[in-house]
Steps between C-alpha positions, in 0.01 A plus 500: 500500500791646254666222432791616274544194287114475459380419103125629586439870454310679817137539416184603667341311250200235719341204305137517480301174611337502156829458337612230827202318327590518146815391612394187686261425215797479259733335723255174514395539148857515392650206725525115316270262720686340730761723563583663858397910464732699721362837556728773651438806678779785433603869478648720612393343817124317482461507861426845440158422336424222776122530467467447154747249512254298769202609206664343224598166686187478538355555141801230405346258753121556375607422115311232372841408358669532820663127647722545856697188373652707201474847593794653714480879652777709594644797574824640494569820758800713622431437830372857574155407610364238717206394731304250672233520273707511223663136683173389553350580137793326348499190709104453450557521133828317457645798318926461493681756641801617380715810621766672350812557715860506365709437817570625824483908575816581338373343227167523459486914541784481198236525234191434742340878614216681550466804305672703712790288496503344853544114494225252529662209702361552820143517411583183242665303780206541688230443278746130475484423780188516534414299197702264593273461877184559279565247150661153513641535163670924451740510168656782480715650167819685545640705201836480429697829304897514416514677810362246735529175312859446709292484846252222369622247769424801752148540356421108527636495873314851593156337361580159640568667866126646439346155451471541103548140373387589113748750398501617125810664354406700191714688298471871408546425131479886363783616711902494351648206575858488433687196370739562851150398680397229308883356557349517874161366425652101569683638866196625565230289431765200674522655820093526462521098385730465850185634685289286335692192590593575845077588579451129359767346686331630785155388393360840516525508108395847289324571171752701296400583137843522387534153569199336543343579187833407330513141655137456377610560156820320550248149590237580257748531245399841365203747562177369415310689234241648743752642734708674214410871415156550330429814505202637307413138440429340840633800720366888521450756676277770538501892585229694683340652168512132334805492273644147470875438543738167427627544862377716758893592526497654145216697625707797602755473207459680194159679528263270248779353372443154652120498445332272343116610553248608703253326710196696326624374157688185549856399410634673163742249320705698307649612812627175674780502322663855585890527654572169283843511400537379134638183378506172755305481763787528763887539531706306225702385817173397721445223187822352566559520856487187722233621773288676268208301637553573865516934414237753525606618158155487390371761760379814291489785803832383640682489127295845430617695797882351470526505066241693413311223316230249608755168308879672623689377779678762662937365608336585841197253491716301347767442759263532745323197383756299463707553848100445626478137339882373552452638876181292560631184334807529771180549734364201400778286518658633771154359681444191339804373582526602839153398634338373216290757424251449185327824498188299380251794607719731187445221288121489527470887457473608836832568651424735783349184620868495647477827716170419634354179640179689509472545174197393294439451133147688489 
């Protein structure tokens, strides 16, 4: 694909399975004991390098280090490619699947293209569908952009009519947002709470990011240090010839810029600090402000792409976060006092629990 929002620069560039295995050597010599590992496949589009995606599953699984009950595999795909085997291999080895799709065809073929600029939502909404027959759990992640952020309730009913329960709504945080569209951001993301409500009411409820992950937060009372942003401490990522990134989303940003070693040579210090903004550690107004605790201020790609530095909330993030949390906590007790609900699942960390009673903690 050409996807015109896309932060990863095209590349013919193919990892070698000796550097897969330097890779996978790190990863479990790096990770605290105890800890869950989650281990992504991306791209450009991994699917693409199926086979040595099945090769290194397996050198993950044959690690002496290697324990199924805290090591999670997944891929993320644009929906492009898609097979039985590819079904089968996945379900055998309990990879999660995750496709990219922003919205129906008007949307979707927006920013969503092969190179030769015809639209991709056909062969997506196919390749859906057929997840959908083929896996009992099929997330899929819809990006929204200043020019399709309006039709959000239109993207959560398109995926919903396709049998998508798990719908994640991610903001493209490089593009221009305009304080006119983050005046819209609480219209918006209400008519999306609406949805929400009225697919509960009718006990057929949804997993939606936006709010889901905000009620969580909302009952926890904060983010718990392990799910805030840790990147180049306990999150990396890795490109074909070995260089090690904060984020595989900083990958395609800035050449080396974001680099912080190399998997032949380990982790080089003096770079993990790079795209700091001086002085505190955040906004003067984040220290102040009332839901502070509830915010993904502390998310280094997200504040990077939007502010230009790794500590800076963006006025976009900013509002966007906050019409998030106030639009969940009318969510929540919208629901609670109508039928009672608890959301118990969100507060034991596993609120998709909600969208799928086949669920299971692994």
């Amino acid at each position: 694909m050409s996807c015109k929002y896309c932060y990863i620069g095209k590349s013919t560039a193919r990892m070698s399975l000796a550097v897969a295995k330097k890779i996978v050597d790190f990863i479990f010599e790096t990770a605290p004991a105890e800890e869950r590992i989650d281990i992504g496949f991306f791209g450009g589009e991994p699917l693409l390098e199926f086979e040595l995606i099945k090769t290194v599953t397996r050198v993950i699984e044959n690690h002496p280090a290697f324990d199924a009950n805290y090591v999670d595999l997944a891929v993320v795909t644009n929906g492009t490619i898609f097979s039985d085997e590819i079904a089968d291999f996945i379900n055998k080895h309990n990879i999660g699947l995750t496709i990219s799709c922003d919205g129906p065809p008007s949307i979707q073929d927006t920013f969503r293209c092969f190179p030769n600029g015809k639209g991709t939502s056909n062969v997506v909404e196919k390749t859906i569908r057929n997840a959908v027959e083929a896996f009992s759990l099929v997330p899929v992640n819809a990006v929204y952009h200043p020019q399709t952020f309006r039709y959000l309730p239109q993207t959560v009913e398109y995926l919903s009519s396709l049998g998508i329960k798990q719908i994640y709504l991610s903001p493209d945080f490089s593009a221009l947002w305009t304080k006119e569209d983050a005046d819209l951001l609480p219209e918006v993301y209400g008519q999306v709470a609406e949805q929400y409500i009225g697919h509960y009411l009718a006990q057929t409820p949804h997993f939606i990011s936006l709010i889901d992950s905000k009620i969580t937060v909302i009952l926890r009372g904060g983010y718990d240090p392990l799910e805030r942003c840790r990147m180049g401490k306990g999150e990396f990522a890795f490109t074909p010839d070995g260089k090690i990134y904060p984020c595989e989303r900083l990958i395609g940003s800035g050449g080396n810029e974001h680099c912080i070693g190399n998997i032949n040579i380990g982790l080089q210090a003096e770079r993990k600090s790079c795209n700091v903004a001086p002085g505190q550690s955040i906004n003067a107004q984040c220290l102040s402000c009332g839901i502070r605790d509830y915010c993904m201020n502390w998310c280094g790609c997200s504040n990077y792409f939007s502010s230009g530095y790794y500590n800076r909330v963006s006025p976009f993030l900013c509002a966007s976060e906050k019409a998030a949390i106030q639009t969940s906590f009318h969510v929540f007790q919208v629901l609670n006092k109508t039928i009672g609900a608890t959301f118990a699942d969100h507060l034991a960390g596993f609120p998709i629990v909600n969208s799928n009673n086949t669920y299971r903690r692994r």
